[in-house]
N, CA, C and O of each residue as an XYZ file, in Angstrom:
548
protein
N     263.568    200.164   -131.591
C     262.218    199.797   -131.947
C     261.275    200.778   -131.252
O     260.769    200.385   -130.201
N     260.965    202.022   -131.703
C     260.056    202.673   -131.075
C     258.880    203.013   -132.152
O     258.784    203.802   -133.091
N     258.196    202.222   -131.672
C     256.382    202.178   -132.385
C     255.293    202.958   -131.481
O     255.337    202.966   -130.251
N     254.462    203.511   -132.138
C     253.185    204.053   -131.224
C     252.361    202.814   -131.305
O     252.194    202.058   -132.262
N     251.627    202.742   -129.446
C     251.086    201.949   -128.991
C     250.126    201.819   -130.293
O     249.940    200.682   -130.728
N     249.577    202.791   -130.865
C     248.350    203.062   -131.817
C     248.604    201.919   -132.733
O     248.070    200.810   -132.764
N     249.572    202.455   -133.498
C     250.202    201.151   -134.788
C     249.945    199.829   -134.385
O     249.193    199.096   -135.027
N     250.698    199.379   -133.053
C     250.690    197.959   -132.878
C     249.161    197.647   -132.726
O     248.687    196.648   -133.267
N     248.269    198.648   -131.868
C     247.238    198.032   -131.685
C     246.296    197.855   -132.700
O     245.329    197.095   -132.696
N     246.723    198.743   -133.701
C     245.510    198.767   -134.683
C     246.125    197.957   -135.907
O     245.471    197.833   -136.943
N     247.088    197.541   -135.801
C     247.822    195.958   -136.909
C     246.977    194.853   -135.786
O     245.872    194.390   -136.067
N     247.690    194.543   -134.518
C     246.909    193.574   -134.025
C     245.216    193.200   -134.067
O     244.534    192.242   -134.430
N     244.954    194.680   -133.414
C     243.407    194.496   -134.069
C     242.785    194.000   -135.329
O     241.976    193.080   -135.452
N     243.333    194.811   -136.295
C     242.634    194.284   -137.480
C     243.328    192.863   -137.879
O     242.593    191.940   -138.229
N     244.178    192.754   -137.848
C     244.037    191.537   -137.953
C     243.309    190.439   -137.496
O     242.649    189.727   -138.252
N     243.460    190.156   -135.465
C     242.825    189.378   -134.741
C     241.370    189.656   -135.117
O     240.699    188.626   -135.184
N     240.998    190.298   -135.266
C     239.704    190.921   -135.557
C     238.644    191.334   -136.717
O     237.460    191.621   -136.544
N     239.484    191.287   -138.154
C     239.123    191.461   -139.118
C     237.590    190.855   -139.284
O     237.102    189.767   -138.975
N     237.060    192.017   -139.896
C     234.911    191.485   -140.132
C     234.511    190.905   -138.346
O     234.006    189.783   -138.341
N     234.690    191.545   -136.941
C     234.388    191.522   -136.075
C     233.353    192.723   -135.859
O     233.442    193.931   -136.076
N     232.503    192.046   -135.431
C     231.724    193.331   -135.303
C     232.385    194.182   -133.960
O     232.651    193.541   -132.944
N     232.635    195.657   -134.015
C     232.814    196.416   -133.419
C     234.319    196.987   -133.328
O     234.626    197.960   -132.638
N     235.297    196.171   -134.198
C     236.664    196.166   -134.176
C     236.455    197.704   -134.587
O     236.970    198.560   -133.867
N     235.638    198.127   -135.842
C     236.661    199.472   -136.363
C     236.124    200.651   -135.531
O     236.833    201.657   -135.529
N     234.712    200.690   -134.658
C     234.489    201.090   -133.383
C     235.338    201.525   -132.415
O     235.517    202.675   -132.013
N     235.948    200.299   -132.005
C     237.584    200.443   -131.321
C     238.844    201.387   -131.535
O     239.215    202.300   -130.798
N     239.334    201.005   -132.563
C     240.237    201.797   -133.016
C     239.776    203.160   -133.120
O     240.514    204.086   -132.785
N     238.390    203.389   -133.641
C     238.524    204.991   -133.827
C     237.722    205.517   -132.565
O     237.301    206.662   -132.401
N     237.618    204.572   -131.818
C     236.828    205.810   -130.501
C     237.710    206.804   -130.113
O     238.928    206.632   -130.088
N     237.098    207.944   -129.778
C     237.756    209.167   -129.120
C     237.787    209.338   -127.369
O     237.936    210.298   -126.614
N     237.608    208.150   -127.220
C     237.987    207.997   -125.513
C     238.685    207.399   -125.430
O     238.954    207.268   -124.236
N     239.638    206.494   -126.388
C     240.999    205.534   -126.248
C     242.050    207.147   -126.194
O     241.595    208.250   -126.498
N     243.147    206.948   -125.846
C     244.227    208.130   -125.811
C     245.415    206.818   -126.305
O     245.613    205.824   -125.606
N     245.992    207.037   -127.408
C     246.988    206.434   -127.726
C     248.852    207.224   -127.987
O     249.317    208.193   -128.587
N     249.240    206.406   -127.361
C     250.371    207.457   -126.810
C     251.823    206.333   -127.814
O     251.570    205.493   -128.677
N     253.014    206.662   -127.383
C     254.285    206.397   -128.054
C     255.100    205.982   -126.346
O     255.041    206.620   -125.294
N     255.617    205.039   -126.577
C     256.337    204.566   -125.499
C     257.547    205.565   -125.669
O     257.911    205.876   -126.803
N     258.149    206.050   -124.587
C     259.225    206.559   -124.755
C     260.533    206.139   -124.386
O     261.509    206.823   -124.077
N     260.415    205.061   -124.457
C     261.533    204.260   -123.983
C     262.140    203.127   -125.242
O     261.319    202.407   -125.810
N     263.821    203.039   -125.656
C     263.769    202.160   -126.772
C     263.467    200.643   -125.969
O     263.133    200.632   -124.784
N     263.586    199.723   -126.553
C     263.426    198.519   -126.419
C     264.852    198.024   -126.684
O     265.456    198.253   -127.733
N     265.427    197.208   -125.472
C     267.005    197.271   -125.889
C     267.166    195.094   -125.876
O     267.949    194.273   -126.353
N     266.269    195.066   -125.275
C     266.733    193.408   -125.380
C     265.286    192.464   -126.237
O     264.270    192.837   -125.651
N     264.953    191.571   -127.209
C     264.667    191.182   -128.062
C     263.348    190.208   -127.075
O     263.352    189.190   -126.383
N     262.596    190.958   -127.402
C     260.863    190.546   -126.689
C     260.615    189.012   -126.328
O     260.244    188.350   -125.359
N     261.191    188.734   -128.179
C     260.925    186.855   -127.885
C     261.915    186.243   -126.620
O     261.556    185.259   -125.974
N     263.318    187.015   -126.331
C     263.892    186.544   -125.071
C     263.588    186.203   -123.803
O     264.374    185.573   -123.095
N     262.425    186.592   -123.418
C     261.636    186.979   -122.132
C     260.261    186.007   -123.029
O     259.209    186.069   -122.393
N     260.206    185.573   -123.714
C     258.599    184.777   -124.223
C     257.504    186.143   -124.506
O     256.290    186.058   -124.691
N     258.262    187.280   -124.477
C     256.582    188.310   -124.817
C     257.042    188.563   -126.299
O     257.997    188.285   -127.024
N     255.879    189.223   -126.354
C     255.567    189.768   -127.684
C     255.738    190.647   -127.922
O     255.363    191.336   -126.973
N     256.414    191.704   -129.256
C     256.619    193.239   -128.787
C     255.819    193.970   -128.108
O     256.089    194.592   -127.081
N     254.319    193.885   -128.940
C     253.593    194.855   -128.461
C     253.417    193.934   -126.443
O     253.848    194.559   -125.475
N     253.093    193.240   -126.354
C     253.162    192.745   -124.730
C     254.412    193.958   -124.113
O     254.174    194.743   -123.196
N     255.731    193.873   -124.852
C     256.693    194.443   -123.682
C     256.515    196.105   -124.056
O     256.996    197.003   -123.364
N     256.033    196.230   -124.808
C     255.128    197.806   -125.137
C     254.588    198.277   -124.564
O     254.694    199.489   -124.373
N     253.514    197.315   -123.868
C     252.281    197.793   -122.875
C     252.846    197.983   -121.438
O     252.291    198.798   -120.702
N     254.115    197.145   -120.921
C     254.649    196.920   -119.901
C     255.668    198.052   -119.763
O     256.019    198.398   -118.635
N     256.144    198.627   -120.821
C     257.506    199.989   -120.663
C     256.176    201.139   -120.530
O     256.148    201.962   -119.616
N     255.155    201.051   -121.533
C     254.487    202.167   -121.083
C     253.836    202.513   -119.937
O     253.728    203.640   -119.454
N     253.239    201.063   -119.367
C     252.788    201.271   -117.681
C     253.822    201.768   -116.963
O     253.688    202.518   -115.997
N     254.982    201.325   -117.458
C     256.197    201.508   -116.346
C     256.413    202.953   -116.069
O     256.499    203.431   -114.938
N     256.525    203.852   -117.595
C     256.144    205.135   -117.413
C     254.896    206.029   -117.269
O     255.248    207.202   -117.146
N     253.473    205.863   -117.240
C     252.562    206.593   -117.224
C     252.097    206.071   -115.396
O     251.955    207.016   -114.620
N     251.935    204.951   -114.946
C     251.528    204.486   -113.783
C     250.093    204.546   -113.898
O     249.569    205.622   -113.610
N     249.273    203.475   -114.309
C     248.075    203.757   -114.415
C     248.029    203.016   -113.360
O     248.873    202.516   -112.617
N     246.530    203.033   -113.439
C     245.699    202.593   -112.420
C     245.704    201.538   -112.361
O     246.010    201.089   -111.256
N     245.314    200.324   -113.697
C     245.530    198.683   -114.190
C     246.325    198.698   -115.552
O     246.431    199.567   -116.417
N     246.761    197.634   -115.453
C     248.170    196.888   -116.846
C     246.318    196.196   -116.956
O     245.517    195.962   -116.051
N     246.231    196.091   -118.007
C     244.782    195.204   -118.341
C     245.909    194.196   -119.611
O     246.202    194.418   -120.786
N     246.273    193.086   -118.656
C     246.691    192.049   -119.588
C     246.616    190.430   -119.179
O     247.264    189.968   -118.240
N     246.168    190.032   -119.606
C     246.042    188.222   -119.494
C     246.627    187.141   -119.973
O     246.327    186.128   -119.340
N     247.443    186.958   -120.968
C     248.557    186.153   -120.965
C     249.454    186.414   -119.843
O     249.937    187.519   -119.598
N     249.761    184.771   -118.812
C     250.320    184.443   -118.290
C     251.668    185.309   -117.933
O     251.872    186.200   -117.109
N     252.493    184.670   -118.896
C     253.354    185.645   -118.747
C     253.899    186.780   -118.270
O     254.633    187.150   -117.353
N     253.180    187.300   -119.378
C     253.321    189.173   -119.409
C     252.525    189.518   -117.684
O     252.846    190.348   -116.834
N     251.900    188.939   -117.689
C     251.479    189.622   -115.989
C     252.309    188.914   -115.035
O     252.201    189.519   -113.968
N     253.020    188.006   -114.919
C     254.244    187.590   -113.870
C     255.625    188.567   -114.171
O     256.549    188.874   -113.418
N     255.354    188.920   -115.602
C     256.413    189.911   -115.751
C     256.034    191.416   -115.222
O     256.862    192.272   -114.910
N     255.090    191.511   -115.197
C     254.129    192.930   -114.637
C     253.899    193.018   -113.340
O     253.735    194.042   -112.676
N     253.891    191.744   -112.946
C     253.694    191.690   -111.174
C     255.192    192.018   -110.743
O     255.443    192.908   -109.931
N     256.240    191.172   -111.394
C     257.599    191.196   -110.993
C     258.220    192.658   -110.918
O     259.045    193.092   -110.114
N     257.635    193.250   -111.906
C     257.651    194.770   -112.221
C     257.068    195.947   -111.179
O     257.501    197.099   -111.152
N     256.217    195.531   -110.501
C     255.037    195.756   -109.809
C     253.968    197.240   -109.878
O     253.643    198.269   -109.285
N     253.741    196.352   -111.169
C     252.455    197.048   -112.042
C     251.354    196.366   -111.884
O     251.198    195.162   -112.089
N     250.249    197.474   -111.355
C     248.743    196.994   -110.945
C     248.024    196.305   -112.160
O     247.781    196.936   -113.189
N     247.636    194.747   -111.967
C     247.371    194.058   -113.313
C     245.601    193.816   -112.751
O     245.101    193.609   -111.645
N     245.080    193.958   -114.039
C     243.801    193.032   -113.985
C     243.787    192.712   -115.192
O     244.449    193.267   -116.069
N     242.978    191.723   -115.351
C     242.809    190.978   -116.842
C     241.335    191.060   -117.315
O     240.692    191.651   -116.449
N     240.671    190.746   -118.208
C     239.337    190.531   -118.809
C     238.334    190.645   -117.611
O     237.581    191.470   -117.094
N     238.746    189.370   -117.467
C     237.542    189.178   -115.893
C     237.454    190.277   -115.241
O     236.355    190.823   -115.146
N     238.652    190.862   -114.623
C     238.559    191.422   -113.383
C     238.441    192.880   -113.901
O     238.309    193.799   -113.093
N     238.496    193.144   -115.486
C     237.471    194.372   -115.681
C     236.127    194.788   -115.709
O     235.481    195.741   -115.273
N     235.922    193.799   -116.342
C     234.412    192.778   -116.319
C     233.713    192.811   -115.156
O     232.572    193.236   -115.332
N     234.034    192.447   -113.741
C     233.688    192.343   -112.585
C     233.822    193.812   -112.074
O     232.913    194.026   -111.272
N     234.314    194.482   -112.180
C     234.911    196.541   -112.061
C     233.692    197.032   -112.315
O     232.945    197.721   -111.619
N     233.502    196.292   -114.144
C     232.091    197.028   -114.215
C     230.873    197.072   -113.813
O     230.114    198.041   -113.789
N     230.592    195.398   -113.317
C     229.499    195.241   -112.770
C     229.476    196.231   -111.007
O     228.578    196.959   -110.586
N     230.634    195.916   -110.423
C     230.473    196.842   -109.284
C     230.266    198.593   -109.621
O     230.163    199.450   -108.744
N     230.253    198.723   -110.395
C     230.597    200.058   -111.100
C     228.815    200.144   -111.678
O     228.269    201.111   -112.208
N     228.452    199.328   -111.482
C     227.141    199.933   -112.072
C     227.001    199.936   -113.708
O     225.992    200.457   -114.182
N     228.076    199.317   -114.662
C     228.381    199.627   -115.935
C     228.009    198.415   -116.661
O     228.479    198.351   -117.796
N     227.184    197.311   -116.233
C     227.135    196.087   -116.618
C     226.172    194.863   -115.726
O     226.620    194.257   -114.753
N     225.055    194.705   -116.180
C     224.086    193.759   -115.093
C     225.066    192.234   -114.743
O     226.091    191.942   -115.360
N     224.796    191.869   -114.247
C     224.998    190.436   -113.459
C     225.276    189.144   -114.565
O     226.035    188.179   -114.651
N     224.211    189.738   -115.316
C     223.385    188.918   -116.316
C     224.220    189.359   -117.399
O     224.795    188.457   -118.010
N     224.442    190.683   -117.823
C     225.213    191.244   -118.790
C     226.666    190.417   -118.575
O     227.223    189.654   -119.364
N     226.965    190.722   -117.603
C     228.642    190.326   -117.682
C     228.322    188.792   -117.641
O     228.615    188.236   -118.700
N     227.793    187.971   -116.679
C     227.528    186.194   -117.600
C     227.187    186.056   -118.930
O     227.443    184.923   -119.336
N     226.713    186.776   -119.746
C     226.468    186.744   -120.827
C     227.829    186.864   -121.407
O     228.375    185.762   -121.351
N     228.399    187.536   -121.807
C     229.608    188.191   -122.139
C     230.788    186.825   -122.178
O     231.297    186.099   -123.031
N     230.846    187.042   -120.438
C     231.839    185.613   -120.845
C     231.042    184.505   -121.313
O     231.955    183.895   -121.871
N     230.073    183.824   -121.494
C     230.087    182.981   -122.098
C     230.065    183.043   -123.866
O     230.150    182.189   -124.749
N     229.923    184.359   -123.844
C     230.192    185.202   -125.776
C     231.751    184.623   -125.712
O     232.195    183.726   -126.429
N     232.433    185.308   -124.739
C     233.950    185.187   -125.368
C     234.390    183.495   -125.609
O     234.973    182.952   -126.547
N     233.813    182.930   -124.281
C     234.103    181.654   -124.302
C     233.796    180.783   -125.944
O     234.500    179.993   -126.573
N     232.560    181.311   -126.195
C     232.165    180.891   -127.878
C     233.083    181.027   -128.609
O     233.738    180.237   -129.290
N     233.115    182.051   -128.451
C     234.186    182.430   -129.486
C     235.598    182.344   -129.525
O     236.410    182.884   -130.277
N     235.750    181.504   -128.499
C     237.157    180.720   -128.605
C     238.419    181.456   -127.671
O     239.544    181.002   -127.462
N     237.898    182.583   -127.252
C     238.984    183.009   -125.892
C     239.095    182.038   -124.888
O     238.192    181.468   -124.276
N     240.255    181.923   -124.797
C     240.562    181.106   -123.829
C     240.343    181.165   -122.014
O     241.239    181.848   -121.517
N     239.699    180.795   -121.326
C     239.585    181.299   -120.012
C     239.404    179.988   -119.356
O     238.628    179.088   -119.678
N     240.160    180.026   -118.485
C     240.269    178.389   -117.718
C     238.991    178.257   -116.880
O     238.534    179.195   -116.227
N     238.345    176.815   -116.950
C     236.877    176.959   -116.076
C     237.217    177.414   -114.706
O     236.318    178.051   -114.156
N     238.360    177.225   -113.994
C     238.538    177.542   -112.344
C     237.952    179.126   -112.797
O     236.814    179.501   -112.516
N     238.798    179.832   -113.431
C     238.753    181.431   -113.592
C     237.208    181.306   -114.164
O     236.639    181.916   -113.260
N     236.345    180.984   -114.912
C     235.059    181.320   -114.697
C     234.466    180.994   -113.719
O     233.388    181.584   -113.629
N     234.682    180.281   -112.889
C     233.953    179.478   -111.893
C     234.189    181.008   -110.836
O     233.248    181.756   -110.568
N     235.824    181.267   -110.282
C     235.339    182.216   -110.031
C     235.026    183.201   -110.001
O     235.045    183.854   -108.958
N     234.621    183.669   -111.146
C     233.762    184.686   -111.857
C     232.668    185.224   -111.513
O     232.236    186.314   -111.140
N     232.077    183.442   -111.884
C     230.578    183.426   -111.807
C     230.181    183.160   -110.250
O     229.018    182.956   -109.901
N     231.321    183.189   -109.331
C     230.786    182.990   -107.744
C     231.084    184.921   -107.292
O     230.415    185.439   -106.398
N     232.035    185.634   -107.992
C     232.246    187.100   -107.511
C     230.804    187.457   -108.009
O     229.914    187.666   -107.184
N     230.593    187.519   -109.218
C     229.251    188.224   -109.526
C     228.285    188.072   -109.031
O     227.383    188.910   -109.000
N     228.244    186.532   -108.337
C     226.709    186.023   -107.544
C     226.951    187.329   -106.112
O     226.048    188.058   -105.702
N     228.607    187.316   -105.505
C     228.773    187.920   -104.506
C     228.431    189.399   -104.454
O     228.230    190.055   -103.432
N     228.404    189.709   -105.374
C     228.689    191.496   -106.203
C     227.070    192.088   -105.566
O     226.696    193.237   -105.802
């Protein structure tokens, strides 16, 4: 099973995403770098509870070593920690940016409560402390 990250992401995208504003934005920006895992996939994704593209993102961290695995299902980041690949999720990019100067206070509360609308899932503890890092920030 060797797919470019590109494919999976841009089937997942459009799908999850279809008539979203900003989805086809995404896919074609020229600051994403979309690469090909180089590794096959030898044992069957659903075995482990991930998803292909999930154990996709996890063989390719394994080989490039970035900086963050940016993933938030449960799972896949106990499998990423176990791995010990640097994880942050939504939030804790979210919060990057505001220290980063890339996002007001106000911007990033705004935001999560957009995603929250819109039906992403984020447990109130994890906004709660969210919304106490950003007061801290």
């Amino acid at each position: 099973m060797k797919s470019s990250c590109l494919e999976l992401f841009t089937k997942k995208w459009s799908v999850a995403t279809q008539g979203e504003p900003g989805a086809d934005a995404i896919v074609q920006a020229k600051w994403l770098k979309f690469v090909s895992v180089d590794v096959s996939i030898t044992i069957e994704p659903l075995l482990l509870g991930l998803d292909a593209g999930e154990l996709e993102v996890l063989l390719l961290a394994r080989q490039i070593a970035p900086d963050w695995v940016i993933i938030d299902e449960r799972l896949a980041r106990r499998v990423a920690f176990a791995m010990g690949l640097p994880i942050k999720g939504t939030l804790g990019v979210m919060l990057a940016a505001v220290l980063a100067g890339l996002l007001s206070k106000q911007e990033a509360l705004d935001d999560l409560r957009e995603l929250v609308e819109r039906g992403i899932r984020i447990a109130p503890r994890w906004q709660n402390w969210f919304e106490m890092e950003i007061g801290a920030a």
